[in-house]
Structure formats: C-alpha cells, structure tokens
C-alpha positions in Angstrom: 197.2 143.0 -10.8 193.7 142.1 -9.4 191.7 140.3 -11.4 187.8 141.2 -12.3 186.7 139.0 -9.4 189.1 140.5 -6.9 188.1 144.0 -7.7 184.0 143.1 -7.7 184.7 141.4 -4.6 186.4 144.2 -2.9 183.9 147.0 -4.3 180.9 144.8 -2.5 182.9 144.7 0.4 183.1 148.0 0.7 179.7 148.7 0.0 178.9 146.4 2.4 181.0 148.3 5.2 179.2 151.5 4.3 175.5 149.9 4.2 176.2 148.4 7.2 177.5 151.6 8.8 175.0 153.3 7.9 172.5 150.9 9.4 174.6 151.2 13.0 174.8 147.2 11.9 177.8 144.6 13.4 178.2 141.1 12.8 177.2 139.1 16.2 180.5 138.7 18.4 183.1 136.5 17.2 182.5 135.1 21.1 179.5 133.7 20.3 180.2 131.9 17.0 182.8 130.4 19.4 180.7 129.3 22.1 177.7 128.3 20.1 180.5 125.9 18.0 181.8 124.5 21.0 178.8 123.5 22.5 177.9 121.7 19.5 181.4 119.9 19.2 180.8 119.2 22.9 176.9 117.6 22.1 175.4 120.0 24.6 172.0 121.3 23.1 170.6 123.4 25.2 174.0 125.3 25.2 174.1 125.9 22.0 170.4 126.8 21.5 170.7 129.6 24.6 173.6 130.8 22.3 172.0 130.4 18.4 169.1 132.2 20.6 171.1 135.2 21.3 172.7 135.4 18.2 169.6 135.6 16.1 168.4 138.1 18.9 170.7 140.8 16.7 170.1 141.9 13.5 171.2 139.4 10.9 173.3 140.2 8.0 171.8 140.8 3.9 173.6 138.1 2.3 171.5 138.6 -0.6 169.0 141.2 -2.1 166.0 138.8 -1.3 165.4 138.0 2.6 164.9 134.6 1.3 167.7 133.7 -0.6 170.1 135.8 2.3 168.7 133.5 5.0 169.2 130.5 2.8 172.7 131.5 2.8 173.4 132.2 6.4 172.2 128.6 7.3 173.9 127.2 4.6 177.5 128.9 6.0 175.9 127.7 9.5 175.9 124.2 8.3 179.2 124.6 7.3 180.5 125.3 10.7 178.2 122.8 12.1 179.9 120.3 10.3 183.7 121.6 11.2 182.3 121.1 14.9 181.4 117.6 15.2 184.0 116.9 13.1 186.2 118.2 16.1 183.7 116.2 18.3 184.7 112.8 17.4 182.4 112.2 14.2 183.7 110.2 11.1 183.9 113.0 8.3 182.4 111.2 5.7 179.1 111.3 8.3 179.4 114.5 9.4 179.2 115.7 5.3 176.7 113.6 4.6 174.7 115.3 7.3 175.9 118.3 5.6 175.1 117.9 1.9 171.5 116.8 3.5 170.4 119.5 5.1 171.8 121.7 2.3 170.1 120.1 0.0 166.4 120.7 2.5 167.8 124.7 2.7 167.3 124.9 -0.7 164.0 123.8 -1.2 162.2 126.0 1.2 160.6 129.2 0.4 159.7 131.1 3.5 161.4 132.8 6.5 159.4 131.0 9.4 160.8 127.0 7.8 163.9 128.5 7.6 164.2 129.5 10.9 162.5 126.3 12.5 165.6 124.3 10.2 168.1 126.1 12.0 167.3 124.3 15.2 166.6 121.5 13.9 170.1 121.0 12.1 171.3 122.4 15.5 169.2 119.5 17.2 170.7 116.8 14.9 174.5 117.8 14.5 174.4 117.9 18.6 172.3 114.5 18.6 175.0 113.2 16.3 178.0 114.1 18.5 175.9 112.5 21.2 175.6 109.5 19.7 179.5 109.1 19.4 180.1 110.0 22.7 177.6 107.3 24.5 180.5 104.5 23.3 183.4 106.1 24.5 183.0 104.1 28.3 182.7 101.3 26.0 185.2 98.4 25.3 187.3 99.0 22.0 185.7 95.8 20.0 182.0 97.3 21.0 182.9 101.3 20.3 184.2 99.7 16.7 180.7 98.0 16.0 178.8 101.1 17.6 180.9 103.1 14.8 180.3 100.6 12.1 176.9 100.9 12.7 176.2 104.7 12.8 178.6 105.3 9.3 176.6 102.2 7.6 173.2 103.1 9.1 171.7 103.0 5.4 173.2 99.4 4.7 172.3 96.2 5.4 174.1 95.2 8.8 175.3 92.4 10.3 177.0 90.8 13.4 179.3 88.8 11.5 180.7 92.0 9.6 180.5 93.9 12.6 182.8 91.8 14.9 185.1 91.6 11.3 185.5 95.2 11.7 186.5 94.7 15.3 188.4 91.8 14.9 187.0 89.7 17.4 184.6 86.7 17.2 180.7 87.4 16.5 180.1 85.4 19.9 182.1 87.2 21.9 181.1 90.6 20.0 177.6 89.8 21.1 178.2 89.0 24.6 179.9 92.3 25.2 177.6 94.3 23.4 174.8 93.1 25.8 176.8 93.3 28.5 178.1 96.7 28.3 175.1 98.4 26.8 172.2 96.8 27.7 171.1 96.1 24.3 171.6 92.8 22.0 173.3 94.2 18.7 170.1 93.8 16.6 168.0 96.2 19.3 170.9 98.2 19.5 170.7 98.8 15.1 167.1 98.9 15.3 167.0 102.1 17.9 169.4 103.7 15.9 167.5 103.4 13.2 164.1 104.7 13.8 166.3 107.3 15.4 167.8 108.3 12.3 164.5 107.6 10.5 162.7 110.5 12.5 165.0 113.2 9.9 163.7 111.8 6.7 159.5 112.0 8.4 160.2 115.3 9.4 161.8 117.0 6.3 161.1 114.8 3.3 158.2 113.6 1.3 159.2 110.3 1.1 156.2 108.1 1.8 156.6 105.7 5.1 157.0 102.5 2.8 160.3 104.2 1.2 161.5 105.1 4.5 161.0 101.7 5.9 163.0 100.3 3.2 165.7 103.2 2.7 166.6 101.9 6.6 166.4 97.8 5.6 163.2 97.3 7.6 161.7 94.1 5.5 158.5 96.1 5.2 156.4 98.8 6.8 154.2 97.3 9.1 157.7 95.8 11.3 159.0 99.6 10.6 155.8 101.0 12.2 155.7 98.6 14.8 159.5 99.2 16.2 158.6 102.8 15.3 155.9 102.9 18.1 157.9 100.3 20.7 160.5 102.8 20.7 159.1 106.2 20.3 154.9 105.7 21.3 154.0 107.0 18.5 153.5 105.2 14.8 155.7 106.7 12.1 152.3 108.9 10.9 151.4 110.2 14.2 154.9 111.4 14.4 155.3 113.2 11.6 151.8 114.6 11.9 153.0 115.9 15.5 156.4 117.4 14.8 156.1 118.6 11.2 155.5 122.4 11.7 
C-alpha cells in the first residue's frame, strides 16, 4: 500500500508530465549534466561554463510556484552535484561539504533572479578553483602534497610548520626545504596565498566587515590582511569587493 506521501508524490509527478507536455518542455540532456560534471571533477572552467551556458540556454524547469523559490531550488540540487564532482576530483569530503552547506546557506538569502543567476557561476568558479587547487600538488613529493592538504582542509585554523611536517611525518627542516624547493614558495607564503585566496568568497558574498575576515583567516589584524591582500591580488580587500560585488 502507498503511503500519503507516495501517492502526492506520484499525482505531482504526473501533473508535472502533463504541464510540461503541454508546454513542448524537456529537461536539458542527460549529456550535458554529464559533461558539465565532468569538467568540474576535472577543474576545467571554461568547460564547464560553455556547458552550464548551454544548459541555461533551454528552458528551465518550475521547481516551485514562485520563479524565486524554483531557481533557489535548481542551484541548490546544482550544488549538490557540484559537490559529488570534486568529490570524484580528488577533494577531502569534509571540504567539499563545507563548500556546500556555504553556498547553500548564500542561495537562501537572496531574493532576485539576476543574484541568483550570477551565484551559479560563481559556485561553478569556486568548486572548479577548488579541484584546481588539489590538483597543483599532485607533481609534488608525498611529505609536501600532505602539508598542501593539511593546509587547504584547516585553512580556518591557526597553522603551523611543526604540525604540518607532524602530519607528514617528516622533520619541520626538511618539510621546509622541500616545500621551497618544489613550489617555489616558503610554507608561510604558500598559507598566506591560500588565504587571501579563500578570503576573496567571504568579500564577495558576505557582509562580514574586513576586520572579521582578517581574523576569521588568523591574520593578527587588518592592516597585515590588507597589505598581503594587495601584494597578492593589486588590489586592497575594499577595492576588491567594490569591483567584483555585482
């Protein structure tokens, strides 16, 4: 026997077959869902934007009765997927849901058709960015792709050498003669790019003031924050988000 929910669910499916019927409406091609997620497992952005391009090309489905709440939806089931995909591209789970529950949680606070559609591609930009960022170590030595790692699932807590070479189970000398050696970078530079990198999501789509993001990241206060923000991108923290913010 079907229960209440089984038999609601099955009348809006139906209903949903004959609305959409009657509007000559398909869902995009199962193709492109695949093509769009691999590109994004694989971190190649413009791939997947040509793709997400095409797909929103077609008409989108009415996953609710307002246009709002049904977009809200779509990028929320989006998201999902996203995540699935770097997932499958090499990125610690617990990071790739964090991303998630993020960007989930921005979905929900916007109110118009135009942000919505401008967070779709950025979510693409950083799930791809993401997978990018795992796949720059993988030429690397073991001891330095396990500090790269400990740094990108920590990004949010204090870090160290010492507990970085821990986790790699080699000696913080040697750790940081490798690290410069094979990237170029000592391993303080190499947290501090990371983290105005990752600081750029929290300018853009939050309200947080630059002081709070400064120390949300362990900066010791804004004015180093701003400074490293401007050595690495040319821009201070405010001119940034002034810039990009929509």
């Amino acid at each position: 026997m079907q229960s209440s929910i089984q038999q609601s669910v099955i009348k809006q499916y139906l209903r949903s077959r004959e609305q959409h019927q009657q509007e000559n409406y398909l869902h995009p091609p199962f193709e492109y869902e695949r093509q769009l997620l691999e590109a994004i497992r694989l971190g190649k952005e413009a791939h997947a934007k040509e793709v997400l391009e095409r797909i929103n090309a077609l008409k989108g489905a009415r996953l609710a009765q307002d246009p709002v709440r049904s977009r809200k939806n779509s990028l929320i089931a989006a998201c999902t997927l996203f995540t699935r995909a770097v997932i499958e591209g090499g990125v610690h789970p617990e990071t790739a849901f964090q991303l998630s529950d993020a960007y989930i949680l921005e979905i929900e606070k916007l109110s118009s058709l135009p942000a919505l559609q401008q967070m779709e591609y950025d979510m693409l930009h950083h799930f791809t960015e993401t997978v990018r960022g795992k796949q720059e170590v993988h030429g690397y030595s073991l001891p330095v792709r396990s500090a790269a790692a400990y740094v990108h699932e920590n990004i949010l807590q204090r870090l160290s050498l010492d507990e970085a070479a821990q986790q790699a189970h080699v000696h913080p000398g040697y750790l940081s003669s490798r690290f410069k050696q094979e990237t170029g970078l000592s391993f303080t530079d190499f947290v501090n790019q990371k983290r105005i990198e990752e600081s750029k999501y929290f300018l853009l789509h939050t309200s947080y003031s630059i002081s709070d993001i400064a120390l949300l990241f362990q900066f010791c206060n804004q004015s180093y924050f701003t400074a490293l923000f401007k050595k690495y991108t040319g821009l201070t923290p405010r001119e940034f988000r002034q810039r990009e913010q929509p």
